[in-house]
N, C-alpha and C positions, 0 to 999 in steps of 0.2 A: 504494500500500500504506500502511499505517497501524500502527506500533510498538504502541502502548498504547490499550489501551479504554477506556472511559468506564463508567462507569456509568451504566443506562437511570434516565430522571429522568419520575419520575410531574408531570404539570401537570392540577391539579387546581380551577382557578381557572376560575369559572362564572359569565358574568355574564346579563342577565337581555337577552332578547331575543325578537323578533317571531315567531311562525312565520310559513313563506312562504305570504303570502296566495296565491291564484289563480282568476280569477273566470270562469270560462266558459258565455255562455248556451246551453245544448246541451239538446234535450228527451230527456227519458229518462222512462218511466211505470213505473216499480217498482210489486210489488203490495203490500200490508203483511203484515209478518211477526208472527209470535207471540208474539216475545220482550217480555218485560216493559220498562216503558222505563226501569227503574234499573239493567238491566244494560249500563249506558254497551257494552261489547264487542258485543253484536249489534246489526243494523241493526237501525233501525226501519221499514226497507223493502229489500227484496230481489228482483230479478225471478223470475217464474218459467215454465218450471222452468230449476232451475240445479242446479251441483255440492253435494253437505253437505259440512260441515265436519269433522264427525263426531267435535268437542271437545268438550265442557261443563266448565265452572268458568269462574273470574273469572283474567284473565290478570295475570302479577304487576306490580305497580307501585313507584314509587317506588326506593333506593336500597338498599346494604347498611349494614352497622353501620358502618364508614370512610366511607361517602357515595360509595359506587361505584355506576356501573350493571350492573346487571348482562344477561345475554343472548347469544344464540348469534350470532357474523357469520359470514354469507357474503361474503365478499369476491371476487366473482368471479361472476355471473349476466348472462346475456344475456336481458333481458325482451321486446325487439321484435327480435329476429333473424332472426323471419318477415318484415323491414319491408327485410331487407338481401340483399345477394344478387342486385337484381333483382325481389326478393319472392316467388320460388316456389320458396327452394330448402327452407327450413321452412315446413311447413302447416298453418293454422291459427294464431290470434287471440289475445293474453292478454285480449280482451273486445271485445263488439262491443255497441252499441247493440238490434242486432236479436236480441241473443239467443245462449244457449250450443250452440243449433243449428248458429248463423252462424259464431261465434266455431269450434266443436273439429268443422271440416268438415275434408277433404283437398285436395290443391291437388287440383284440375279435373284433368289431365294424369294422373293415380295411379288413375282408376278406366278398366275393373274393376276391374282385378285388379293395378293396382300395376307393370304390364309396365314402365310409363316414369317408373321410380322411377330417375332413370337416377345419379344422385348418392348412390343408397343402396348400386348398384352398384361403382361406383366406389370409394366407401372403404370398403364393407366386403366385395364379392366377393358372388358370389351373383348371383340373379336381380331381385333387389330386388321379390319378386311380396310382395302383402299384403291382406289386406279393406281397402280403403278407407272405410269406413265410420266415424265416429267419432261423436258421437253419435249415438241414448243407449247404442250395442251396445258398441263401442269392443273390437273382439274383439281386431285387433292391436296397436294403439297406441292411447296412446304407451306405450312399453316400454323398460326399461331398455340396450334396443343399437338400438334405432330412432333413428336421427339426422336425422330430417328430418322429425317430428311435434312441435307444439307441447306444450310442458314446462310452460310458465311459466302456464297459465292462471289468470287473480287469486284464484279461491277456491282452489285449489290451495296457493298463494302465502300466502293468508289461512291459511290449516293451518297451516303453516308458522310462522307469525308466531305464532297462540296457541301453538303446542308448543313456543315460549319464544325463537322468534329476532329478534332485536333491532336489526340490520345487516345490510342489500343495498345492494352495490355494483352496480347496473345497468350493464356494461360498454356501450357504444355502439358495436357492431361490424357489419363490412361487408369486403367487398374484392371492387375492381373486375373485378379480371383473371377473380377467378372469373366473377363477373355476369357477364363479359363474354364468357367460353368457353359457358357454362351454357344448354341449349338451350332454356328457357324463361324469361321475365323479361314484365314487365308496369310497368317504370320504368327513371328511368337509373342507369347504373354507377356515377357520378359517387357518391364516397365522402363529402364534405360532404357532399352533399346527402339523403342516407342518414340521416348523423349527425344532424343537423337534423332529421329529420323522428324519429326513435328517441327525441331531446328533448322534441319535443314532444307524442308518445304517452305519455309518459312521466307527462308533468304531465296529460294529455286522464285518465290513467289515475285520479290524484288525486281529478281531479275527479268522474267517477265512481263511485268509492271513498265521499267526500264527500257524493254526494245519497243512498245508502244511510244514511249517518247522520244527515239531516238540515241539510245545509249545507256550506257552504266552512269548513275546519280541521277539521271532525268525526270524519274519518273516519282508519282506523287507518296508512293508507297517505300516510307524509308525506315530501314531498324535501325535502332540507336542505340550506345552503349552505357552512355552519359547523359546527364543533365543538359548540361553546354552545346552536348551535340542537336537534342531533344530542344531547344530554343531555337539554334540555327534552322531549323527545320519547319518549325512552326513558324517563325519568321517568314522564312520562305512564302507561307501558305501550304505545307503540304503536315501531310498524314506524319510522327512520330509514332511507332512502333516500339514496344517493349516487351522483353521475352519475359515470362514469368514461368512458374511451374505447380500445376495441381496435382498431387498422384500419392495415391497412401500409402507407399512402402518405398519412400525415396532411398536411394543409396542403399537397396533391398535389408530396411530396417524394419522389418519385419519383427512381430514376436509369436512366438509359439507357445502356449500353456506357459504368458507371463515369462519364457523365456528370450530375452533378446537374439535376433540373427545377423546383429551389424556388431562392427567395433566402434571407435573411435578413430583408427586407419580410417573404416570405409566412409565417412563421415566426412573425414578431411577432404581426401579422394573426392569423393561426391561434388562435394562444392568446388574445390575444383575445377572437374570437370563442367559444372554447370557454366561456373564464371564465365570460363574458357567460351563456352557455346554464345553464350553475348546473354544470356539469364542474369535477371539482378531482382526477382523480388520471386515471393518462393514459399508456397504451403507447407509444416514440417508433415503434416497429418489429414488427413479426409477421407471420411467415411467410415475409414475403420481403424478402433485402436489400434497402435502400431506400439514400434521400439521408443519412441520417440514421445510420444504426447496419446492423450486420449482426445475421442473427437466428440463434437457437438452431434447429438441423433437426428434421424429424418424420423418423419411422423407418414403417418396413412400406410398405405397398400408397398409404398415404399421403402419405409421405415421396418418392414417386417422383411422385404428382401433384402436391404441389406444388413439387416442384422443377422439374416441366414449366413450372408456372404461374411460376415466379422468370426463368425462359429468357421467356418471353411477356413478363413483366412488365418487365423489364430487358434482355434481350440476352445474358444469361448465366447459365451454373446454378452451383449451391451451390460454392465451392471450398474446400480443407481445405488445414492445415497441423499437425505435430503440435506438440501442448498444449506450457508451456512451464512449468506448474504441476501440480499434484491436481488441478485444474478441468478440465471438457471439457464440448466440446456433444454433443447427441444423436448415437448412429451415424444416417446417412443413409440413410432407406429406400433398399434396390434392387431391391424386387419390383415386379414386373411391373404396371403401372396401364391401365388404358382409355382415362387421360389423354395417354396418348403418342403416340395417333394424332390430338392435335391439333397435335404440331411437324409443321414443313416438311419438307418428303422433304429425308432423305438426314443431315437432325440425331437425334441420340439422345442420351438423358440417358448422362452420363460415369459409369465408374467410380470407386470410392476406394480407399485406400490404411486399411486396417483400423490402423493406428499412426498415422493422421491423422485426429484428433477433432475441429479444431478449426477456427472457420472464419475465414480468413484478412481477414475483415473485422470491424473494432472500430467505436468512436465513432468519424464523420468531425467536421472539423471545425464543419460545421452541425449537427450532432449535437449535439455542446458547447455551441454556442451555446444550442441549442431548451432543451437541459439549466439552462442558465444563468437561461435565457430562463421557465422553470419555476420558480427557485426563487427568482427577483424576484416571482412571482407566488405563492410561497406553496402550488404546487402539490404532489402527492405523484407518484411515478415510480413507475412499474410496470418492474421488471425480468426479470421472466418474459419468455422469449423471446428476449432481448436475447444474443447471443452473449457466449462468458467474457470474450472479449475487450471486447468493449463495457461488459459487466457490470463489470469491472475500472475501467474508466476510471472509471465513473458513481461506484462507491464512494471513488473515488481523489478525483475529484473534494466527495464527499458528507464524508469523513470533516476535507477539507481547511478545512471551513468548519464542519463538527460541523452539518449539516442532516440531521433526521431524515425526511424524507419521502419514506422508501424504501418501497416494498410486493413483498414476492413471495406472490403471490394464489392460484398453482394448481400448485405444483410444478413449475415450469419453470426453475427457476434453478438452478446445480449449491448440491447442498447443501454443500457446504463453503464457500458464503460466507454459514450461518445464521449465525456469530457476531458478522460484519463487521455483517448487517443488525441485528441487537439491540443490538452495541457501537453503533448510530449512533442507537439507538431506533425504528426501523425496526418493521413490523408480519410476521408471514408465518403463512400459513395455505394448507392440503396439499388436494391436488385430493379431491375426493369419491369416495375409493377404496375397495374393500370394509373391511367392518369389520375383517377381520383385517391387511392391510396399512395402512390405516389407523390404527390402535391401535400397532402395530408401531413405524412410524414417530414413532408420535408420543410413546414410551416410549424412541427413540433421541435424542430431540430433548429429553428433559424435563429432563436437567439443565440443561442452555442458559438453558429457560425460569424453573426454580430461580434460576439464578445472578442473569438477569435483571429478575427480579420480574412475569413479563408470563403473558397467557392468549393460546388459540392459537384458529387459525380453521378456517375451510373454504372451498372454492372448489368450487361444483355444475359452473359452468360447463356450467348448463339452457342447451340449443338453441346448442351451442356445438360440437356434432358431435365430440364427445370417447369417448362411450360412459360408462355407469355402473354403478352397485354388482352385480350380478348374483344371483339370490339364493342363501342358503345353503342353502336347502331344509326340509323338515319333517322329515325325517331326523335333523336334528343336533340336538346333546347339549342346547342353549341356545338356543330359538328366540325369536323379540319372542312372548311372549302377550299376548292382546290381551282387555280393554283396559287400558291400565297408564297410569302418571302421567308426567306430566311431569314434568323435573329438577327442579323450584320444588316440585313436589307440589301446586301448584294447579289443575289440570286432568287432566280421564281423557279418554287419547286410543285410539279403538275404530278399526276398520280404515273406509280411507276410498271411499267412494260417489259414482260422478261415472254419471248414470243408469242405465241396465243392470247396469254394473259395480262390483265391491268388488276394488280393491287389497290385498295383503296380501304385505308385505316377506316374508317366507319363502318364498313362491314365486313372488313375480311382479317382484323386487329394486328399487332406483329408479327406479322407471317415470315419474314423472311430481314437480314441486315439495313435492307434496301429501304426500310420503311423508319427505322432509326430518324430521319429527320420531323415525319410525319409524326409519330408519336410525342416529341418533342414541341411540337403544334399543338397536337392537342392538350400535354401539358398549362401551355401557356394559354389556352382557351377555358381548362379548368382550374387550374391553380394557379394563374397570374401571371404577370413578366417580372414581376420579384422572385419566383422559383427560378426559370430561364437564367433569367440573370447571375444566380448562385450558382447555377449550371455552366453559364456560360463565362465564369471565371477558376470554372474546372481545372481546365492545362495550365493553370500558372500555379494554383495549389500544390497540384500535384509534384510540379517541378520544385516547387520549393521543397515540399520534404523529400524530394528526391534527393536535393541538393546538399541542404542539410545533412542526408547521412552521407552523401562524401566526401562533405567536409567535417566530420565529426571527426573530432580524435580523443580517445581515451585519458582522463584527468587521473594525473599522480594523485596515487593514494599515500599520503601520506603514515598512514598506519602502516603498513606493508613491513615487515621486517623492525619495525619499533620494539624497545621494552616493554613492556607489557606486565600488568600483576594483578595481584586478582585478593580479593576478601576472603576467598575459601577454593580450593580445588577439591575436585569428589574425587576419590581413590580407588585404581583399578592396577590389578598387578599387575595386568597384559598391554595397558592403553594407557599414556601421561592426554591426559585433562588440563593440563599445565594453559595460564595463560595466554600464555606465546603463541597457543595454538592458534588463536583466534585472528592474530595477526600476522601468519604463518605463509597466506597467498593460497594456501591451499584448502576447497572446499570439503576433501578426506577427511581433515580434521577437524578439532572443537577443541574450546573450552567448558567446564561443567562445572557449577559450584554448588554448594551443598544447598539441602531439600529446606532451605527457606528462606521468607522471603525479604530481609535488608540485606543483599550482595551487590558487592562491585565489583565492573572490569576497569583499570586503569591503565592507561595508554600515553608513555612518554613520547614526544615527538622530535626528542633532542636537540630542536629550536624552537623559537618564534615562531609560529607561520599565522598565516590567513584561514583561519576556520569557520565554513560555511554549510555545509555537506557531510552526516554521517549517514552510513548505511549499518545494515546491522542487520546478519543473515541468521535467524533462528532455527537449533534442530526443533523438536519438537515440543521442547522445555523452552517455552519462552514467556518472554514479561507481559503481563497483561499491564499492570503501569510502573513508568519508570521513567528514568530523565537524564536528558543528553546535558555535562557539568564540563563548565571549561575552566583550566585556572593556567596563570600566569609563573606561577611558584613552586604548586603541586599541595600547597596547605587551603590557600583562599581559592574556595568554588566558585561560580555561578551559572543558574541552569539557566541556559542557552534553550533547550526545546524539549517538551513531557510529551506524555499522553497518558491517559487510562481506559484505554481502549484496544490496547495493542493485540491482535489477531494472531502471532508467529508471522512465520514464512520470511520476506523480504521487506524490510522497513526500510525506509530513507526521511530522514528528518533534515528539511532545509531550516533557515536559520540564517539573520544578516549578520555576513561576516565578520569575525571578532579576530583578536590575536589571539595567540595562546600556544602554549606550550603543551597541556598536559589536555587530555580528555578524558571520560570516566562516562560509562555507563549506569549509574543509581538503580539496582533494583529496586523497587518499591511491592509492588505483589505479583506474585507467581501466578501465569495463566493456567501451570498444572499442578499435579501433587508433586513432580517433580523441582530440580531445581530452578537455574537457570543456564539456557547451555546456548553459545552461540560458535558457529562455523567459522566466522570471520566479520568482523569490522573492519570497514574501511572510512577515511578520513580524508579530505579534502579541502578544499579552498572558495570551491564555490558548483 
């Protein structure tokens, strides 16, 4: 937990830097397009036939009057999700060489009639029967509750980007266990090797993008590695790309019957390897508990399958304990799935206890590590998904070092930790949900973002089996009419055309990438041009805490290697207790003092310094109240910062800067029958 917030801190320092070249000989024969060649925005070659875009105007460029960028982000898209799974569980291509025939077909297995749609079944009930057919008729899909037709297709994607959005976060997701039940698959389960190949479709996509405009860098579709580069780019007017990663058994951290399958090697490795891949923000956990963290539950018909797939994946299904804050996880689906007749005879998924939200697994300590292990690299965390209890840790940990490279991307985090994430300058942006809960939400959330100074996002979370907007219909009071402008007012957006078909939010809801700007319309028809607006100062938020953690750097701890002594050490013939332990660097060890409750830890600093910042990592014996004491001489106290309230776990006690030489932790009462025992204290400056 964390006393006092900070104020969110804009970094607005730009320095001047490459885009990311990428050079691939691949043959592609576009035919030429119409457009004039000073409208930099169209290609000057396009295959045909393909999707329209169905924009005109010049897309906005450049900065605002403060030198912001401006732009809508998604923070949350899954581009090759058709690549994961095995590759048959979504159908159809965000681009194919041979064409938008090739590209927006059905998986082979769905024709006729869609009988062996067997995963449409499954999470959503029904028959899963459908025209298979997708182009140019595209009678059933894609559609706004079709989960297993391609979303992301690139012109589609290109709509999107002229109707003013400026940020995709391309998640890189997969998971085995499903591959692995899923009675169709045409590759291996193996989750790297998913990830890896989603990377590299990624940039194949680029470059694609690229020969439409005439070469390498041209084209509006660019990955970035950096903040700086993510500026130049929007600048520009074109699309910033950023890799991220969703997949529950990263760095095959796995656990089996509560045993871990990773080390700490694989972990380092992992990351790594991601970095390397051009990856900077990163789920440790989803869907099922792993080596690493427990995760937040799904609820309904879903919820029951994959808590099937946690028992396959592991050896055990979901377990609950109740909450011990406001915070909670999802209730646990317990309807009925098709998934249950892949357990063993004679297993069935357990019941819950409706007063037990929570799940009894947080940060393990590999988990911490990987966490640590992220933020020497500068990376950003995704806490979506991450049980409260894990989410806890992660802020505990986050606040403890004031590292802002938090993200919650699609509304999966309890809301009651938005202010923790902004107090850390954190980013968060709300799953892709109708306009009216959408808007709702996010007029609950706007003082926060007042107070903060930040703009808010969205998460599509295309081809991520989520379900979307549905539409409001032609009935209602305030429909998108069409064709209207975009938020900038530089472009008129007309209803959009992918051959046979014309989408049109009103009655056919977010059916497909392409309609992203229209949903956005309708936003601002229900919920105001103050939501838009928050929206539309998305890609600069984001880049700020982007920015923020790459310029974070780790504050001397001044305790580190200090004298140290203590009121009492508890005695163990096999384990020193001793107080040094606590300022030792190492989380292995502790300090312990005897079972009551007036103890101290005392902590020499062997100078003067500037003391601003204690933390203070509890085993399980910790202070419910006690008080952070600073003295000049080591005789004359004075408390700097108490509480009596104190929870364990990860405390951080700010406090305006004092000098002082010595510090002292005051026990005043024990949160258990035990003593008081802490892992390490650390001490800083500010």
């Amino acid at each position: 937990m964390t006393i006092a917030g900070r104020p969110y801190r804009r970094h607005r320092q730009i320095t001047v830097v490459s885009l990311l070249l990428l050079v691939l000989s691949m043959t592609f024969g576009p035919t030429p397009s119409s457009a004039a060649g000073a409208d930099w925005w169209n290609p000057t070659a396009r295959p045909a036939p393909d999707s329209r875009i169905n924009v005109t105007g010049e897309p906005f460029t450049g900065t605002n009057a403060q030198g912001e960028v401006r732009g809508f982000v998604d923070a949350h898209d899954h581009l090759f999700a058709n690549e994961a799974f095995g590759g048959r569980l979504i159908c159809g291509k965000v681009f194919s060489e041979a064409g938008v025939a090739d590209a927006l077909k059905d998986c082979p297995e769905h024709y006729p009639d869609g009988s062996l749609a067997v995963f449409d079944y499954i999470t959503r009930g029904g028959d899963g029967r459908h025209d298979p057919v997708g182009w140019p008729t595209f009678k059933d899909w894609p559609a706004h509750d079709s989960l297993t037709h391609q979303q992301n297709y690139y012109a589609w994607v290109e709509r999107a980007w002229r109707g003013g959005q400026r940020v995709l976060v391309n998640d890189l997701v997969t998971n085995g266990v499903i591959c692995s039940v899923y009675f169709f698959k045409d590759r291996s389960c193996d989750e790297m090797t998913s990830i890896r190949l989603q990377a590299k479709l990624t940039y194949d996509l680029q470059a694609y993008v690229d020969r439409m405009y005439g070469g390498t860098g041209k084209g509006w579709f660019r990955i970035v590695t950096d903040s700086a580069q993510a500026r130049q780019v929007i600048t520009q007017g074109k699309l910033a790309v950023i890799l991220g990663v969703e997949t529950s058994e990263p760095f095959g951290c796995k656990q089996v019957l509560d045993i871990a399958q990773c080390s700490r090697e694989d972990i380092d490795k992992g990351l790594d390897e991601l970095y390397s891949l051009g990856v900077r923000s990163m789920f440790l956990c989803h869907k099922f508990d792993n080596a690493l963290c427990g995760v937040r539950f799904d609820e309904g018909g879903l919820g029951t399958a994959i808590n099937v797939g946690q028992f396959l994946s592991t050896g055990t299904f979901w377990k609950t304990e109740k909450c011990t804050g406001p915070q909670h996880d999802n209730p646990i689906g317990t309807a009925a799935s098709a998934a249950e007749k892949d357990l063993p005879a004679g297993v069935e998924v357990p019941g819950y206890d409706e007063n037990a939200q929570c799940n009894v697994r947080g940060l393990s300590d590999l988990g911490e590590y990987a966490v640590r292990g992220m933020m020497q690299r500068r990376m950003m965390l995704e806490i979506d998904h991450m049980s409260v209890k894990a989410t806890g840790r992660v802020l505990d940990i986050f606040e403890s070092a004031s590292y802002p490279g938090v993200l919650s991307s699609h509304s999966w985090m309890d809301l009651n930790w938005t202010e923790r994430v902004y107090g850390l300058g954190g980013f968060v942006a709300q799953y892709m949900n109708g306009s009216e809960g959408f808007s709702a939400e996010a007029k609950r959330t706007d003082a926060l973002r007042d107070k903060y100074g930040v703009g808010y996002g969205f998460g599509t979370d295309m081809n991520g089996v989520g379900g979307w907007p549905a539409p409001r219909g032609t009935g209602t009071a305030n429909p998108v009419t069409y064709p209207f402008r975009s938020v900038d007012g530089g472009s008129l957006i007309d209803r959009q055309t992918t051959g046979e078909r014309t989408w049109d939010l009103n009655t056919d809801g977010a059916a497909h990438y392409g309609l992203v700007p229209d949903w956005i319309e309708d936003i601002r028809l229900v919920g105001g041009q103050d939501v838009v607006d928050d929206l539309f100062r998305g890609a600069e938020s984001y880049l700020d805490t982007w920015g923020g953690t790459e310029t974070h750097r780790a504050g001397v701890n001044l305790a580190e290697g200090a004298a140290a002594s203590a009121s009492s050490q508890e005695w163990n013939p096999f384990t020193s207790y001793a107080a040094g332990r606590a300022v030792d660097g190492d989380l292995a060890t502790r300090w312990a003092g005897d079972w009551s409750d007036d103890q101290w830890l005392r902590i020499g600093l062997g100078a003067t310094n500037l003391v601003g910042r204690v933390t203070l990592d509890w085993e399980r014996a910790y202070g419910k109240s006690y008080r952070i004491q600073l003295s000049a001489d080591g005789q004359n106290w004075r408390t700097a910062w108490s509480t009596t309230t104190g929870d364990g776990g990860l405390d951080t006690a700010r406090f305006t800067g004092t000098p002082a030489r010595y510090v002292r932790v005051q026990g005043v009462e024990r949160g258990t029958e035990w003593g008081y025992s802490l892992r390490e204290v650390g001490v800083h400056s500010g």
